[in-house]
C-alpha positions in Angstrom: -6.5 71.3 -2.6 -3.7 71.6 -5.4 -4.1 68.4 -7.9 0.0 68.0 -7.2 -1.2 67.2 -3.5 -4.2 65.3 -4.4 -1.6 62.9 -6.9 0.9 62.8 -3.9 -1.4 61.4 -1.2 -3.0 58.9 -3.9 0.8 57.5 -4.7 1.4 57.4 -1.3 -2.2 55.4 -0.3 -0.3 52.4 -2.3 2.1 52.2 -0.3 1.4 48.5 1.4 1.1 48.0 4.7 -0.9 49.4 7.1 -4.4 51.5 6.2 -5.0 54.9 7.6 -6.5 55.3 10.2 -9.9 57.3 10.7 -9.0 61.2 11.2 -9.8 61.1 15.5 -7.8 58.5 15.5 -5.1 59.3 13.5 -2.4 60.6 16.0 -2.7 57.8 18.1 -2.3 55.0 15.3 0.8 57.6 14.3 2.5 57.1 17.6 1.6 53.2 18.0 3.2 53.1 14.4 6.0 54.7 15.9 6.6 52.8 18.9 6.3 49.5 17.0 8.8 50.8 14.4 11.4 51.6 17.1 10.9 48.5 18.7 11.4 46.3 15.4 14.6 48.5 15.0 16.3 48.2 18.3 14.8 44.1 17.8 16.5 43.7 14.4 19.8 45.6 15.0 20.5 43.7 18.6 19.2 40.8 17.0 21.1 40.5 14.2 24.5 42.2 15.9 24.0 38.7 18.7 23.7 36.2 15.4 26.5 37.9 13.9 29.0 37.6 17.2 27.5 34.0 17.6 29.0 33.2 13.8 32.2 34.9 14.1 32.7 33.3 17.7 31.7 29.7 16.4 34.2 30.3 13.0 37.2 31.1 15.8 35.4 28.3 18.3 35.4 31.4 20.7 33.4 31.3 23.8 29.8 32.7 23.8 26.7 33.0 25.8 24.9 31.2 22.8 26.6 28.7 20.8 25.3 28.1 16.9 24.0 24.6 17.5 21.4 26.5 20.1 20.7 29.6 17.8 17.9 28.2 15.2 14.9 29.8 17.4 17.0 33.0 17.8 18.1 33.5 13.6 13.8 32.5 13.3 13.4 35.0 15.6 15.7 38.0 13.8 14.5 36.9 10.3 10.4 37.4 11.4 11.6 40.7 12.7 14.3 41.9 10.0 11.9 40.9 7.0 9.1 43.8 8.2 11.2 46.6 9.6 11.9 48.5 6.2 8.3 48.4 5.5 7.0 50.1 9.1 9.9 52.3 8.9 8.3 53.8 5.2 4.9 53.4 6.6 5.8 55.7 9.1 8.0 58.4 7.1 4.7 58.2 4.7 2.2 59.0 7.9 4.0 61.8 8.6 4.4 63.4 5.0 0.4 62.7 4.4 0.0 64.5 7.6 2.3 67.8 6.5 0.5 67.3 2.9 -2.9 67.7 4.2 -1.9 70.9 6.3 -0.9 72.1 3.2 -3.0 74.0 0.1 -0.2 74.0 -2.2 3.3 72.7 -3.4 5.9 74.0 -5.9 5.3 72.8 -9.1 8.8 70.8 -9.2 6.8 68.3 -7.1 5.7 67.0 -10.9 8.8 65.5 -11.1 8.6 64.3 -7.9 5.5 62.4 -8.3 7.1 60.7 -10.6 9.8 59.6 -8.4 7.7 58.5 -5.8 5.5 55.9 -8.3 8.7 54.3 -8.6 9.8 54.1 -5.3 6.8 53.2 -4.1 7.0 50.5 -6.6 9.9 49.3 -5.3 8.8 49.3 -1.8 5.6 47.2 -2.9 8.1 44.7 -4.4 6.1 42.1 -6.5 6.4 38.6 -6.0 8.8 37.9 -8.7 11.2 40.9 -6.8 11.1 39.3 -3.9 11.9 35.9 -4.7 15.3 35.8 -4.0 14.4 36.8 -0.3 11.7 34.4 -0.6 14.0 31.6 -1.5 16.8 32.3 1.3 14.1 32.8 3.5 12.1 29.5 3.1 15.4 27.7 3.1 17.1 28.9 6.0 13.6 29.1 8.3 13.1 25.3 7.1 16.6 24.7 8.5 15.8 26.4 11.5 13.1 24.8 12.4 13.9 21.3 11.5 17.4 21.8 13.2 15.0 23.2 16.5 12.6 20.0 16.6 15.4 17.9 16.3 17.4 19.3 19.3 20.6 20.7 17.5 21.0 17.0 16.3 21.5 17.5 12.5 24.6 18.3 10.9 22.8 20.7 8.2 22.6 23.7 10.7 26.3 24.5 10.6 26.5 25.4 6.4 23.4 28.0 6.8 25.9 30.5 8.2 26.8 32.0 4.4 23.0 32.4 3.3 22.3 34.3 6.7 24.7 36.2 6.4 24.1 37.3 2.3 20.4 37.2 3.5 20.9 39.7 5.9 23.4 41.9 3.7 20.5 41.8 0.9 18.0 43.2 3.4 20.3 45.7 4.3 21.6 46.7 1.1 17.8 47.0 -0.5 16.7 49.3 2.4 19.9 51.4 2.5 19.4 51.9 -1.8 15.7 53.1 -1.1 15.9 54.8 2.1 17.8 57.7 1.1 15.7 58.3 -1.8 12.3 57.9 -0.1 13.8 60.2 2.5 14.8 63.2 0.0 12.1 62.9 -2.1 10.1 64.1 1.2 12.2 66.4 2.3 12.6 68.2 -1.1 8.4 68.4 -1.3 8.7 69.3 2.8 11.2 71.8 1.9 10.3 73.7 -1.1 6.6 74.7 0.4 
């Protein structure tokens, strides 16, 4: 096997999440992979589409199936799901380049360069702990609110300022998977391509 390949699957092995799965086993933990990811998508889009038309209706005190004094258990429910979709979503993409890479016996040798790209993305994916504490912060706050505001039946006052740290929580999960999507994605398709 070409040592470009042999680097590339390593980088990609530290990717967290999920391990590989044995070879025999390896097409069916691809398409439970896949089925979960879907699932977490169509979750966190409707999800957070519902907690966004229950803010904007509550800011114009518009009717809605679900007002925001009812909503902690929902916003606990779209944060649990929002926080690990970017993750299975890489997962996945990396799967299925591992699987092309070991098909193949040898790259270009502009796949050097990027290697090099994908140490730092997966880097970034990792995130350390001192990365992530911003989401870690808005994330312990608001689910604390959440969950006192759910014991107490709706009957604290606190509940109704978490709207602008869900709303910049959710634009910073957004924001971080839409700056390292794209580049996870073209970095596989410009190894996919150039074989």
């Amino acid at each position: 096997m070409d040592p470009l390949i042999k680097e590339r699957l390593s980088i990609l092995k530290r990717l967290k999440g999920r391990q590989q799965a044995a070879n025999k086993e390896k097409k069916a933990s691809t398409k439970w992979l896949k089925i979960e990811m879907v699932a977490r998508i169509v979750i966190s889009v409707v999800s957070i589409l519902i907690v966004m038309s229950i803010i904007v209706t509550d800011l114009f005190s518009w009717p809605f199936f679900i007002l925001w004094n009812t909503a902690s258990l929902f916003v606990i429910v779209t944060f649990a799901s929002l926080i690990y979709t970017p993750t299975l979503i890489y997962q996945y993409m990396a799967r299925l380049h591992v699987d092309f890479l070991e098909r193949q016996r040898t790259i270009h040798q502009g796949a050097y360069y990027l290697n090099t790209q994908l140490v730092d993305l997966v880097e970034e994916m990792n995130e350390t702990a001192a990365s992530r504490l911003v989401t870690i912060c808005f994330a312990v706050v608001i689910l604390a609110v959440g969950i006192y505001h759910y014991l107490l039946d709706g009957q604290d006052i606190i509940w109704q300022y978490t709207k602008i740290p869900i709303v910049v929580f959710y634009a910073i999960q957004i924001v971080k998977f839409l700056r390292l999507y794209p580049r996870f994605r073209d970095n596989i398709k410009a190894v996919e391509g150039g074989v």
